[in-house]
Backbone as CSV, one residue per row, in Angstrom:
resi,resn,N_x,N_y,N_z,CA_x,CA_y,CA_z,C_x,C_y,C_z
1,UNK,19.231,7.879,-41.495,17.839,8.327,-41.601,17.321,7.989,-42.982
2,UNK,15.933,7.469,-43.071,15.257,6.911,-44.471,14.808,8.030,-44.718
3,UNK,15.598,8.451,-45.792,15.231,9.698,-46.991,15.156,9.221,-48.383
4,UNK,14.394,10.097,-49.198,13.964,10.458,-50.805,14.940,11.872,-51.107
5,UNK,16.142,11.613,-52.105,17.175,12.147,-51.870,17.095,12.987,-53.476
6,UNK,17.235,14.230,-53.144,16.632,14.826,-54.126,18.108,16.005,-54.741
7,UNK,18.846,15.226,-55.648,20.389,16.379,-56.707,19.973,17.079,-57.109
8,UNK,20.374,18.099,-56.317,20.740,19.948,-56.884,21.623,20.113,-57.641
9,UNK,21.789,20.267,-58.784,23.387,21.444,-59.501,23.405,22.707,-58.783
10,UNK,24.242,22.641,-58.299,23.883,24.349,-57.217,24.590,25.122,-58.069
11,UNK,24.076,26.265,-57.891,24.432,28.079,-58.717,25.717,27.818,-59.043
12,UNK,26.165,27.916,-59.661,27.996,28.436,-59.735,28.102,30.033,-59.599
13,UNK,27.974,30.708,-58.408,28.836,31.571,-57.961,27.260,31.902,-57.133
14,UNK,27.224,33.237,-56.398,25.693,33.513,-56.026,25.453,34.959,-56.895
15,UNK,24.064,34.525,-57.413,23.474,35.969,-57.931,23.353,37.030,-57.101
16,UNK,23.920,37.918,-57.241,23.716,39.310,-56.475,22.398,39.952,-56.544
17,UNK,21.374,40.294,-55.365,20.142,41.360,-55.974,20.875,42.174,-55.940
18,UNK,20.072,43.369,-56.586,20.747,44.861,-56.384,19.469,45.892,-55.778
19,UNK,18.275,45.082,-55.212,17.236,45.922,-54.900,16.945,46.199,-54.047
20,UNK,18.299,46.594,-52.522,17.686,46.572,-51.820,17.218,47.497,-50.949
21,UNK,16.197,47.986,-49.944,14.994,48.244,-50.176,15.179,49.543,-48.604
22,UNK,15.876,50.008,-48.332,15.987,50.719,-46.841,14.812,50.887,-46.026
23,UNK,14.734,51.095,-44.797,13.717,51.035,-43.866,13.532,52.335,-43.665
24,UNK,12.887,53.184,-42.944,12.990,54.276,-42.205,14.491,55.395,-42.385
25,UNK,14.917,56.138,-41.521,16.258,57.083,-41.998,17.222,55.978,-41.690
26,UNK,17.500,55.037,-41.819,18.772,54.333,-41.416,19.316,53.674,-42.681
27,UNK,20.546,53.354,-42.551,20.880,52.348,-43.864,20.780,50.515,-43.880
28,UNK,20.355,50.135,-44.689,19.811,48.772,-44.483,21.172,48.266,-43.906
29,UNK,21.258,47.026,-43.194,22.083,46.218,-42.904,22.141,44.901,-43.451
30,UNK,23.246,44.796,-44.142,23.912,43.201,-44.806,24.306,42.496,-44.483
31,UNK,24.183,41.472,-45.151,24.072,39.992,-44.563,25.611,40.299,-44.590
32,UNK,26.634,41.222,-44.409,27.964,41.182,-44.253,28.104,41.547,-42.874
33,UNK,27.280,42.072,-42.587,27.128,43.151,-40.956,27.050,42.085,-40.036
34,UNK,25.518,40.754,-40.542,25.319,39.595,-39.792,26.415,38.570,-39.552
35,UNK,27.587,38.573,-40.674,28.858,37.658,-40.519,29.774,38.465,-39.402
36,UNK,29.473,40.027,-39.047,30.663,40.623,-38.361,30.187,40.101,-36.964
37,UNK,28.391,40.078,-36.783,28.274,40.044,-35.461,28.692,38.513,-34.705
38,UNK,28.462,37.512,-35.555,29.006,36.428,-35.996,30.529,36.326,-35.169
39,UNK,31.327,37.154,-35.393,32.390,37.146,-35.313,32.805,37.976,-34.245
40,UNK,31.333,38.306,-33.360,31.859,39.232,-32.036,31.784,40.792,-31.960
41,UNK,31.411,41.038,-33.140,31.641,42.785,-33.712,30.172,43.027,-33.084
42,UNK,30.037,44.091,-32.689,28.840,44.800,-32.000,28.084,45.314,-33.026
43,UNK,26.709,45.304,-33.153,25.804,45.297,-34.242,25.877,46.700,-34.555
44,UNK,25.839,47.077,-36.170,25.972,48.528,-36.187,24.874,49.558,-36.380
45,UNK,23.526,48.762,-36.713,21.922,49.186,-37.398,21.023,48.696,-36.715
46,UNK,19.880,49.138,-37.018,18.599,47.990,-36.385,18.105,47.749,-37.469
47,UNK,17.054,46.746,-36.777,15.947,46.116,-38.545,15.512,47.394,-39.542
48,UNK,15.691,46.503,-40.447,15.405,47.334,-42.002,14.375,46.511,-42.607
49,UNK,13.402,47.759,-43.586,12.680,46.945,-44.270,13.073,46.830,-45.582
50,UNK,13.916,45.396,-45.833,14.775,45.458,-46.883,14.779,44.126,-47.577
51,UNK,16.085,43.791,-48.166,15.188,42.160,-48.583,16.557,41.181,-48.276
52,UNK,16.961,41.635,-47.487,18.423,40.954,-46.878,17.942,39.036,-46.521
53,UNK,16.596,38.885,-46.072,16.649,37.577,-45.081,15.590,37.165,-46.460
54,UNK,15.246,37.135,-47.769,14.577,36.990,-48.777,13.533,37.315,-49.607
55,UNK,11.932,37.587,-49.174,11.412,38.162,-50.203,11.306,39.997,-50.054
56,UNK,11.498,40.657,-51.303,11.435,41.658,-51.437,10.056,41.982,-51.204
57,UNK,9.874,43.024,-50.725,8.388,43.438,-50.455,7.743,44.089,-52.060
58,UNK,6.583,43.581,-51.955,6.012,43.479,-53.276,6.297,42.948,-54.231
59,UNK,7.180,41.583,-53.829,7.383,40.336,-54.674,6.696,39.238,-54.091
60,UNK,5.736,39.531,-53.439,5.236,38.310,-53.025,4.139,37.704,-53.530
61,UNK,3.776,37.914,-55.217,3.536,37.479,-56.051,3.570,35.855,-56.119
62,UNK,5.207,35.799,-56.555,5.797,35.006,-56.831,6.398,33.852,-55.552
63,UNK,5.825,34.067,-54.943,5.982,33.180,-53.377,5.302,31.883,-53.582
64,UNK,4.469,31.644,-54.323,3.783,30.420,-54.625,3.897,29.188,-55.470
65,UNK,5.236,30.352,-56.741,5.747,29.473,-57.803,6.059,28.099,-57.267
66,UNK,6.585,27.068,-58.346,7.171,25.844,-57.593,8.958,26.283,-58.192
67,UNK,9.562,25.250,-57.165,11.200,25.585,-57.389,11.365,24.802,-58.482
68,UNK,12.032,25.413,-59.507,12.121,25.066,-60.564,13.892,24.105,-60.559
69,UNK,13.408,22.924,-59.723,14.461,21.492,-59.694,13.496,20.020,-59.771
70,UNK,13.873,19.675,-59.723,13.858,18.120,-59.860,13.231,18.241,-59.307
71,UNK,11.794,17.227,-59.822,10.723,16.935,-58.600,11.551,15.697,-57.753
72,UNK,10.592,16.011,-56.605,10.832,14.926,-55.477,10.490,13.577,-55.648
73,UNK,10.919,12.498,-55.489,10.236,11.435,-54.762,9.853,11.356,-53.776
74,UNK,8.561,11.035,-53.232,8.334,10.855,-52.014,8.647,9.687,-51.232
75,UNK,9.141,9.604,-50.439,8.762,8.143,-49.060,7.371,7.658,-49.156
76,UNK,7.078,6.381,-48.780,5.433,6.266,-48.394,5.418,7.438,-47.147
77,UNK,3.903,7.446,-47.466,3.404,8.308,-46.177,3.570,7.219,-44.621
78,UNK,3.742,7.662,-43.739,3.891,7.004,-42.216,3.467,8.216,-41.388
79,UNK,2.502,7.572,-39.842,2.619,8.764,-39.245,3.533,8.625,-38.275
80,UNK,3.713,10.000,-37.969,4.735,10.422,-37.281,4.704,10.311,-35.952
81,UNK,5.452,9.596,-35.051,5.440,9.294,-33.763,5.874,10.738,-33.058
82,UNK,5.529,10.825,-31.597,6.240,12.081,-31.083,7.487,11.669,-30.909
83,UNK,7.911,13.108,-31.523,9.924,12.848,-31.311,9.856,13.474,-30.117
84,UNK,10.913,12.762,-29.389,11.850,13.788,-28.170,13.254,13.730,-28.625
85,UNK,13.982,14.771,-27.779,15.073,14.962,-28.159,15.899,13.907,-27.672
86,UNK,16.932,13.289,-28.584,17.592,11.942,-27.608,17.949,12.169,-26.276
87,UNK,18.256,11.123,-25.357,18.236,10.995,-24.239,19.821,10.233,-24.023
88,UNK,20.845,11.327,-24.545,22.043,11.414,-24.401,23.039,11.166,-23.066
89,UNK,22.097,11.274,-22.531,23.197,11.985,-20.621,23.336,12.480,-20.967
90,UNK,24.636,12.790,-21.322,25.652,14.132,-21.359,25.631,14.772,-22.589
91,UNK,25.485,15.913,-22.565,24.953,16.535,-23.721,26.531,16.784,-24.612
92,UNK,25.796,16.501,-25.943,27.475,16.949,-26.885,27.822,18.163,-26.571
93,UNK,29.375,18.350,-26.671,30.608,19.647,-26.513,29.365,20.923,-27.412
94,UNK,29.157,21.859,-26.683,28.666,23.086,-26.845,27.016,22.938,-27.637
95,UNK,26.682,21.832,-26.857,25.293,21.949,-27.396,24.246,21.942,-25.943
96,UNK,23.161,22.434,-25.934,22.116,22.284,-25.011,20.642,21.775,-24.844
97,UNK,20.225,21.675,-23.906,18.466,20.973,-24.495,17.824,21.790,-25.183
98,UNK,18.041,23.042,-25.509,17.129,24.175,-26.299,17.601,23.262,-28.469
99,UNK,19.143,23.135,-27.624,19.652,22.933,-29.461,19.094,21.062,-29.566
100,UNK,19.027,20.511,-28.943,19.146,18.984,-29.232,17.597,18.812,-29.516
101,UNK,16.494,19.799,-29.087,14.691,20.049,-29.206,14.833,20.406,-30.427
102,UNK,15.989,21.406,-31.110,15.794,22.071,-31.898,16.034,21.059,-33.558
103,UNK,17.005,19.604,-32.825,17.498,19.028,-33.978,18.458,18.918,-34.094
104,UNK,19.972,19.582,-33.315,21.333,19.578,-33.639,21.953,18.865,-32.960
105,UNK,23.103,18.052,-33.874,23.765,16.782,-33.398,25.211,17.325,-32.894
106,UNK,25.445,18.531,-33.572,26.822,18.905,-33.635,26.674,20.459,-33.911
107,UNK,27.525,21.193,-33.794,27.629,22.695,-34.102,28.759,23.335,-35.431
108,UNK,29.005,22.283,-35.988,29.866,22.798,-37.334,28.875,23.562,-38.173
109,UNK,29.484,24.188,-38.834,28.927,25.453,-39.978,29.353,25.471,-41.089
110,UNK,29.499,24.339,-42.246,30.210,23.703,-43.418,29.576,25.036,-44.080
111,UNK,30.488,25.518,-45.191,30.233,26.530,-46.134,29.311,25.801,-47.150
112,UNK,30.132,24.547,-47.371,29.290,23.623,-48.341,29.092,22.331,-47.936
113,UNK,27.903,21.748,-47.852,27.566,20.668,-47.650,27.806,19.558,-49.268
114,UNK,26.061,18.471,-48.790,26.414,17.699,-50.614,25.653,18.387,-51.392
115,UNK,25.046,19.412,-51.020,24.107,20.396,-51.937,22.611,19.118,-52.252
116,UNK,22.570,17.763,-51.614,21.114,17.088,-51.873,20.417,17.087,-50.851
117,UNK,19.248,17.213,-51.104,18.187,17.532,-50.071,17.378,16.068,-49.538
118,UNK,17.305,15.647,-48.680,16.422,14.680,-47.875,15.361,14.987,-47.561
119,UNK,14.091,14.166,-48.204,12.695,14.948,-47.097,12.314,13.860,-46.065
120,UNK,12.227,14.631,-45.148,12.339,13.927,-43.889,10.704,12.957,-43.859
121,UNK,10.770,11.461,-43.723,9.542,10.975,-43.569,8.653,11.382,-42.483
122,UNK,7.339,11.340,-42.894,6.600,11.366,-41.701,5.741,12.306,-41.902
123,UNK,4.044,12.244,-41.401,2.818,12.978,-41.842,2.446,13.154,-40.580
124,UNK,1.638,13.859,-40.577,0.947,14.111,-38.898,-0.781,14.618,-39.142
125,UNK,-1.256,14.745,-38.032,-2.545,15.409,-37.972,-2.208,16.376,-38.255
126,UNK,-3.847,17.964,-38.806,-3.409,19.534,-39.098,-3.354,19.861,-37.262
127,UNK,-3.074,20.973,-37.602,-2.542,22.046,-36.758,-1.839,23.024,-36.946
128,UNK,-2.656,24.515,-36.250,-3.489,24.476,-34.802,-5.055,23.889,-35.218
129,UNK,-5.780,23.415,-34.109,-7.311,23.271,-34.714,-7.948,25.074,-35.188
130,UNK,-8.328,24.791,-36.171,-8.846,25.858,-36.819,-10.457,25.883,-36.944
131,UNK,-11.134,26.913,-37.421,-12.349,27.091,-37.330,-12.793,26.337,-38.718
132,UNK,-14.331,26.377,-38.899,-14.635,26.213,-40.580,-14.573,27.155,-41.137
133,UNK,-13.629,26.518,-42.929,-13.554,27.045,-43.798,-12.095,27.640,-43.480
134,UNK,-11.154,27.206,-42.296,-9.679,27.539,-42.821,-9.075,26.480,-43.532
135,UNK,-8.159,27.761,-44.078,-7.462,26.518,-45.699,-5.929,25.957,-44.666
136,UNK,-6.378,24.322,-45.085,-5.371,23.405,-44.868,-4.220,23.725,-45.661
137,UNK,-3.196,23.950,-45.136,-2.053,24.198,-46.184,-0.783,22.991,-45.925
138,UNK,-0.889,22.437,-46.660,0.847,21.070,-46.547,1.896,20.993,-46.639
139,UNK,2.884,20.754,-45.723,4.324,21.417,-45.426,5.253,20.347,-45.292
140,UNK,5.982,20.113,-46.531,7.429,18.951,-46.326,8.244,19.449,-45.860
141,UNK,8.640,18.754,-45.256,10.097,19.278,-44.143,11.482,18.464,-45.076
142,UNK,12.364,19.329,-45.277,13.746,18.268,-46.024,14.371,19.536,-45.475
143,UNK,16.094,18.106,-45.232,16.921,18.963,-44.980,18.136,18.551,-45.896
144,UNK,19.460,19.325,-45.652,20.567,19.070,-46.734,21.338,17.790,-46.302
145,UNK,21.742,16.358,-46.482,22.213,15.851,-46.258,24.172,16.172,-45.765
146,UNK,24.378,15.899,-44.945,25.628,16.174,-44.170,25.543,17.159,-43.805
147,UNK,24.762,17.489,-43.114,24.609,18.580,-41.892,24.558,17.807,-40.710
148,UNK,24.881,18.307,-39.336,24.522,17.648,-38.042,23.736,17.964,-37.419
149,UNK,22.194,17.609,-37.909,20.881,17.620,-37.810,20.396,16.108,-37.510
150,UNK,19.334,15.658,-36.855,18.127,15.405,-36.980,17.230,15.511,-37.424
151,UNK,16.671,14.520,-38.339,15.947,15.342,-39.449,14.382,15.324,-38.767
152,UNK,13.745,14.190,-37.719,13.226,13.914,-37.458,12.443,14.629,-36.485
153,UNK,13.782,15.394,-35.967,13.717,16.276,-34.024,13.477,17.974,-35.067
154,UNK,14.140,17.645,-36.068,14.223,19.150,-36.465,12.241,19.663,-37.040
155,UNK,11.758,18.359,-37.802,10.520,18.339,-38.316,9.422,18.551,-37.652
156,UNK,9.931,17.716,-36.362,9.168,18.139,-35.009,8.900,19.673,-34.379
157,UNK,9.785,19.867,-34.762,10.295,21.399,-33.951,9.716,22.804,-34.958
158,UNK,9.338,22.222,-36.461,9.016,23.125,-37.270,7.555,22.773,-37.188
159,UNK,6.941,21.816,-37.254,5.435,21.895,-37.338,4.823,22.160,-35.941
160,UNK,5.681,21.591,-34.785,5.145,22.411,-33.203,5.183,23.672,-33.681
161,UNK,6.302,24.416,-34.125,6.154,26.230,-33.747,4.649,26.458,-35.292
162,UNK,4.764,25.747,-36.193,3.672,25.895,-37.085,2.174,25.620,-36.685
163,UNK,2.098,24.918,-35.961,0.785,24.405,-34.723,0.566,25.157,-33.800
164,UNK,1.429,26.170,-33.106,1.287,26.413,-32.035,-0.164,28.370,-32.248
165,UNK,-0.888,27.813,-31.178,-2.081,29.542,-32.202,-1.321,30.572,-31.857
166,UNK,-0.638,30.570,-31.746,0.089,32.016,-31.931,1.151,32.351,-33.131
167,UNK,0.784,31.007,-34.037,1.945,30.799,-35.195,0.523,31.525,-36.375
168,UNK,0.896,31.222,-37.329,-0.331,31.510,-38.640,-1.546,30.960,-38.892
169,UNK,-1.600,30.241,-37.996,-3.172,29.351,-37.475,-3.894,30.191,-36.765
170,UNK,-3.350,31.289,-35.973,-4.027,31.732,-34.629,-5.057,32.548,-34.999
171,UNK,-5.316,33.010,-36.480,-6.092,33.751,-36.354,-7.740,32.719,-37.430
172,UNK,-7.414,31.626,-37.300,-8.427,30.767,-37.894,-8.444,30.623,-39.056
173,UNK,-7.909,31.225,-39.663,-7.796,31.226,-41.167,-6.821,30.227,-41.784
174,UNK,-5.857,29.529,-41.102,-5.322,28.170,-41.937,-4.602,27.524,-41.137
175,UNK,-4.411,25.892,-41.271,-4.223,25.101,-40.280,-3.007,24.534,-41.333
176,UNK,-1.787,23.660,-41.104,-0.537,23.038,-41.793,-0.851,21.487,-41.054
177,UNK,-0.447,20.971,-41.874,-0.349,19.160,-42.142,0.788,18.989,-42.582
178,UNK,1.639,17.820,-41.923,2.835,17.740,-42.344,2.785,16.226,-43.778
179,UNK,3.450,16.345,-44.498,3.649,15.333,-45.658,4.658,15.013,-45.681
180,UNK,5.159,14.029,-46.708,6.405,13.943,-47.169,6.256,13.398,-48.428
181,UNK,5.247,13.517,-48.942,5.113,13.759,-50.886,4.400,15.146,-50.891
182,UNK,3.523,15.390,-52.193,3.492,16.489,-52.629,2.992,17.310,-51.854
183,UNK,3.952,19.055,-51.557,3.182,19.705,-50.588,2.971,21.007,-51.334
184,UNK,2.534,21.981,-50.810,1.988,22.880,-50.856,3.169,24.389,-50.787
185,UNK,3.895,23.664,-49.785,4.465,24.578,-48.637,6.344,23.650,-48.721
186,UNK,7.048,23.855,-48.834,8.857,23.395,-47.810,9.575,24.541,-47.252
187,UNK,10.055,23.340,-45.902,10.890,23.705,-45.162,11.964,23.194,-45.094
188,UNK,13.033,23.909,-45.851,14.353,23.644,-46.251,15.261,24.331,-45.034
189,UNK,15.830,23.129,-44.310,17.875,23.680,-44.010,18.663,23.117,-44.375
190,UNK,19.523,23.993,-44.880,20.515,24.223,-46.343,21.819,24.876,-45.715
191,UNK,23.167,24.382,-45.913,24.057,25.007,-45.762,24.122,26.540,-46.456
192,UNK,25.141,27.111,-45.666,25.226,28.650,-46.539,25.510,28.649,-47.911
193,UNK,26.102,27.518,-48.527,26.165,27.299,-49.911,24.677,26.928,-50.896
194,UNK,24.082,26.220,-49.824,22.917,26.216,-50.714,21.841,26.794,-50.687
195,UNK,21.582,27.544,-49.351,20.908,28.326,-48.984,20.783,29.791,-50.157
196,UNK,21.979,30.241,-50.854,22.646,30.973,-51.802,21.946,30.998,-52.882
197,UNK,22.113,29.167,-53.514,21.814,28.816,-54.197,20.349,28.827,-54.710
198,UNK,19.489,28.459,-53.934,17.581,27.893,-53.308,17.501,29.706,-53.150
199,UNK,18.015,30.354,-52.695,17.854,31.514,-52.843,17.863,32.870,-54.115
200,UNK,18.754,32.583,-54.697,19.074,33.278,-55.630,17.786,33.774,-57.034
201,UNK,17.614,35.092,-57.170,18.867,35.673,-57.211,18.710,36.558,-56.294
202,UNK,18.048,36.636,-54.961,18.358,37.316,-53.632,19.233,37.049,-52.976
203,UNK,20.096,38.193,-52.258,21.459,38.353,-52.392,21.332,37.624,-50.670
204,UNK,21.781,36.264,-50.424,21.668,35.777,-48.667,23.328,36.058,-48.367
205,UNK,24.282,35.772,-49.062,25.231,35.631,-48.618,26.075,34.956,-48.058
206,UNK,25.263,34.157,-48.430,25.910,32.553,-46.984,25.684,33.176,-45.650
207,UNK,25.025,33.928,-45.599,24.349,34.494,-44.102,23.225,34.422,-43.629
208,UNK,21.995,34.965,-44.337,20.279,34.880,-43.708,19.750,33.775,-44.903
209,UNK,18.600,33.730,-44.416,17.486,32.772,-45.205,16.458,33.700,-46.200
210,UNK,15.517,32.968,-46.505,14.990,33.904,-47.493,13.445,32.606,-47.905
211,UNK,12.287,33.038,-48.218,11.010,32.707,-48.181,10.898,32.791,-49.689
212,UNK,10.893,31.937,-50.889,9.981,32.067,-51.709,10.253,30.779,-53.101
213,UNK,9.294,30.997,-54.114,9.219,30.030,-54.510,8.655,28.785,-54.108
214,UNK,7.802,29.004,-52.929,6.961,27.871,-52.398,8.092,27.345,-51.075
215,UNK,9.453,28.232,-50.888,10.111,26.886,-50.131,10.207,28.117,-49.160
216,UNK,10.678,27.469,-47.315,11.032,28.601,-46.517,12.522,28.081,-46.272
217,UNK,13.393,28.659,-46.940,14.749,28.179,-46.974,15.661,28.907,-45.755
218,UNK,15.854,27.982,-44.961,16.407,28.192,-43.000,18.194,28.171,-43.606
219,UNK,18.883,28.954,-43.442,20.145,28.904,-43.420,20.899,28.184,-41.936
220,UNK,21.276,27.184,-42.456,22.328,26.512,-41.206,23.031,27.413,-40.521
221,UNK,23.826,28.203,-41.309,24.393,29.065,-39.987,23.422,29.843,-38.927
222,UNK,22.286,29.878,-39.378,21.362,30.892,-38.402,20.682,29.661,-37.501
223,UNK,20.085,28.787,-37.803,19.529,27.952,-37.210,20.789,27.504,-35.885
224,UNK,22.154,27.384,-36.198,22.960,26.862,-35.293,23.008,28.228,-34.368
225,UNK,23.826,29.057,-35.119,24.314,30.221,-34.266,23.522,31.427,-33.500
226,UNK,22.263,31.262,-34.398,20.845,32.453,-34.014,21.564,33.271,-34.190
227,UNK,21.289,34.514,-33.377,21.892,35.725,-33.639,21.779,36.778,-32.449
228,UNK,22.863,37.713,-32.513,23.064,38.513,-31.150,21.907,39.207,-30.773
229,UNK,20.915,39.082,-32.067,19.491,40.167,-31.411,18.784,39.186,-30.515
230,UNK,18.983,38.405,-29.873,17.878,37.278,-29.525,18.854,36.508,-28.549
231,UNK,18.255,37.076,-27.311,19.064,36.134,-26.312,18.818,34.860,-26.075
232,UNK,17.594,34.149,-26.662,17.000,32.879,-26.728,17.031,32.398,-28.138
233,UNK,18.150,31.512,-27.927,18.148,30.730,-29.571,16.522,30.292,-29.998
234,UNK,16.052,29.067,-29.013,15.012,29.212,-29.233,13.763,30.029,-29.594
235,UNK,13.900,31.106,-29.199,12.693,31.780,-29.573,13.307,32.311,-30.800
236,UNK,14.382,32.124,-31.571,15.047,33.332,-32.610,14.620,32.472,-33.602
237,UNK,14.716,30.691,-33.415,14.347,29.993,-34.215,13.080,29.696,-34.382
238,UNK,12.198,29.571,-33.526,10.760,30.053,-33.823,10.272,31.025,-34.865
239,UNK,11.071,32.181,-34.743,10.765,33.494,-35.578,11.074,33.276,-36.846
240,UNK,11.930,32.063,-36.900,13.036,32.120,-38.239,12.118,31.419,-39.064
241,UNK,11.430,29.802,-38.603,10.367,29.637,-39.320,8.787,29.844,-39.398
242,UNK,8.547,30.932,-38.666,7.174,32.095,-38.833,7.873,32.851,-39.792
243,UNK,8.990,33.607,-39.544,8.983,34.447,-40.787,8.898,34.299,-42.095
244,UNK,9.934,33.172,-42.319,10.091,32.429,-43.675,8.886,31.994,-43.874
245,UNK,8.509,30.815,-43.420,6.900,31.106,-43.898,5.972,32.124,-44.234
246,UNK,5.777,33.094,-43.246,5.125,34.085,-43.676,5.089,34.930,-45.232
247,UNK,6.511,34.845,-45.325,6.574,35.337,-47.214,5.801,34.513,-47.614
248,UNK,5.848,32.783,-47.334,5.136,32.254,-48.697,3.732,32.574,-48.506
249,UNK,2.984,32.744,-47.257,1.617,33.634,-47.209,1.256,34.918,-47.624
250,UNK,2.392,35.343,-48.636,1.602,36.602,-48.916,2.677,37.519,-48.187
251,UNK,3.181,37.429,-46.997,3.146,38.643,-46.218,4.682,39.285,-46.585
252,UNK,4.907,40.698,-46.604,5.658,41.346,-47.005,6.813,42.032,-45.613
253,UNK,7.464,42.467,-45.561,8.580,43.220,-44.487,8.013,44.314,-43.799
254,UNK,8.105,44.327,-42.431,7.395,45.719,-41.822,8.231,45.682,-40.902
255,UNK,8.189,47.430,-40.640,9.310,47.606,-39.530,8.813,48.053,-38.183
256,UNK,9.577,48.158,-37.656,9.450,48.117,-35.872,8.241,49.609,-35.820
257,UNK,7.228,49.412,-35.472,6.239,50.186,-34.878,6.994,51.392,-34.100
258,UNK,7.637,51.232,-33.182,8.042,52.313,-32.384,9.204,51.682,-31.068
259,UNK,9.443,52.489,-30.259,10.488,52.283,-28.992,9.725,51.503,-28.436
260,UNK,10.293,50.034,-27.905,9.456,49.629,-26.564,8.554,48.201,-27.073
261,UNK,7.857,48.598,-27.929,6.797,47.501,-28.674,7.417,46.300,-29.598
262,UNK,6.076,45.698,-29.203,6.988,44.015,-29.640,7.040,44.298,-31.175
263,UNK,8.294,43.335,-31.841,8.377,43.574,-33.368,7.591,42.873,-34.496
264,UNK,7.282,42.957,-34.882,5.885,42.177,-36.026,6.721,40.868,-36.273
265,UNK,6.259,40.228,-36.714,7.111,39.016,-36.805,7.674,39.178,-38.476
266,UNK,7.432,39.830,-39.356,7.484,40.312,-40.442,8.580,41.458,-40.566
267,UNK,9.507,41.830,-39.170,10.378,42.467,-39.098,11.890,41.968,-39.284
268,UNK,12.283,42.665,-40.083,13.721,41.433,-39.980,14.539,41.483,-38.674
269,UNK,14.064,40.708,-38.147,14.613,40.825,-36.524,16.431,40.188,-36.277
270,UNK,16.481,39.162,-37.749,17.748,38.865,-37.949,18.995,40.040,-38.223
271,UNK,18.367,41.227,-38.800,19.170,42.548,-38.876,19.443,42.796,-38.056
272,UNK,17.966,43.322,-37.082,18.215,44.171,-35.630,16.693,44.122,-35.680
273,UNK,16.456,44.073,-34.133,15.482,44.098,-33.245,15.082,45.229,-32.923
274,UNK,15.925,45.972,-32.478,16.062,47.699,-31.622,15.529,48.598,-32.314
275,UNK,14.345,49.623,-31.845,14.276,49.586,-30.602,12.831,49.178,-30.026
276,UNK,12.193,48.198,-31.233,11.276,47.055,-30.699,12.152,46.146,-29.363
277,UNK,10.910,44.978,-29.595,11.314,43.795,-28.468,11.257,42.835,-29.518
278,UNK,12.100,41.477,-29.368,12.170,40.321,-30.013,10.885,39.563,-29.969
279,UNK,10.409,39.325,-30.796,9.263,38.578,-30.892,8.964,37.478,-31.677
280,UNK,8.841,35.875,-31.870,8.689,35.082,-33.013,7.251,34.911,-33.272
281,UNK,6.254,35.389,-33.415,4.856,35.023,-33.292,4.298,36.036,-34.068
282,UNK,3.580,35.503,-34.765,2.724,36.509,-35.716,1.279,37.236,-34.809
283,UNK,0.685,36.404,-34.037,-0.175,36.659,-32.982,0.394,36.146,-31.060
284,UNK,1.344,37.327,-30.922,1.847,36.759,-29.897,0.604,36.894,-28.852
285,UNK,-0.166,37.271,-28.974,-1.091,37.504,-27.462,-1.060,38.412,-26.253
């Protein structure tokens, strides 16, 4: 794949937060809880409003900064043809058409990748169509080189759920354009090592993702594995980049309304869902 290949020195060790933030009477749940379920262990909490998956609520200040690495080179601009997902026959050992739409070539979960980032070529029209006077906002898509991704299927898959009006467009107020020089907005997947790293000093764990600094940083293990709250990978990954985005808009952690009702998309649904409903949509309809 033709990438603009952009060296990280990644963290040497991960910064620990120490701020984090409990929901309602329950005790927050850690990105240690998310490695147990990972591993088959039955979930022990529901969502917290906490800062486990990245921005702390009432840090969203600082959601706009730029990441303080190496600027990018860009690719020339090209537009972007519609991707489909390859047309394999037989689908690779433990993958499905939900994961191959989604971008995944393979299902490994490297702790550490090469820690350099690729931005994936390719520009598109905005979207969703928006009314006058919503703000265009511009979104590079890069991912970590040696991952088993698509960088192309994966870019696709982030500006559809970013297009779609029930994403942060729906309410007219701002439409996303995809680039691959200077943006506004990135959408980073990052192994759990660098995810850590692009994160810090919020505590991910090599487990959840986390929104800020201008980037929405997708942790590989979540993007592959989703998570036991969400019986539809797909829709978990939808949520994963509405949410992350959503920090860099401003928006802060809210918790489940009540028994029964869908969960804000601003809920860390990667904790626990219960005893909302799973939801990826900021305006589900």
């Amino acid at each position: 794949m033709a990438a603009a290949v952009v060296g990280l020195s990644l963290v040497a060790g991960l910064a620990v937060g120490s701020g984090l933030v409990g929901g309602g009477d329950e005790a927050p749940r850690t990105a240690r809880a998310v490695a147990a379920a990972d591993a088959g262990a039955a979930p022990t909490t529901t969502g917290q409003d906490g800062v486990q998956d990245g921005v702390q609520d009432g840090a969203q200040d600082g959601a706009q900064d730029e990441i303080g690495s190496a600027p990018v080179t860009a690719a020339p601009l090209v537009q972007e043809p519609l991707v489909q997902p390859p047309d394999l026959g037989v689908l690779p050992e433990g993958l499905d058409a939900a994961d191959l739409a989604a971008g995944l070539t393979g299902t490994e979960v490297p702790e550490v990748a090469t820690g350099a980032l690729e931005v994936v070529p390719g520009s598109g029209a905005a979207g969703p169509d928006a009314g006058p006077g919503a703000r265009v906002r511009t979104v590079r898509v890069e991912v970590e080189a040696g991952l088993a991704v698509d960088g192309a299927t994966f870019a696709q898959f982030v500006m559809q759920t970013l297009a779609d009006p029930r994403s942060w467009g729906g309410d007219g107020s701002t439409t996303f354009v995809r680039t691959d020089g200077a943006a506004e907005l990135r959408v980073v997947l990052a192994s759990p090592d660098l995810t850590d790293a692009l994160c810090a000093p919020l505590d991910t764990g090599g487990q959840v993702s986390c929104g800020r600094a201008g980037a929405a940083v997708l942790n590989w293990r979540r993007w592959v594995l989703a998570t036991p709250e969400f019986a539809d990978r797909t829709v978990y990954r939808q949520y994963l980049v509405n949410h992350e985005v959503g920090h860099l808009l401003g928006h802060g952690h809210r918790t489940c309304p009540g028994a029964g009702q869908v969960a804000p998309v601003m809920q860390q649904q990667t904790l626990g869902v219960a005893p909302c409903t799973a939801n990826a949509w900021p305006f589900p309809g």
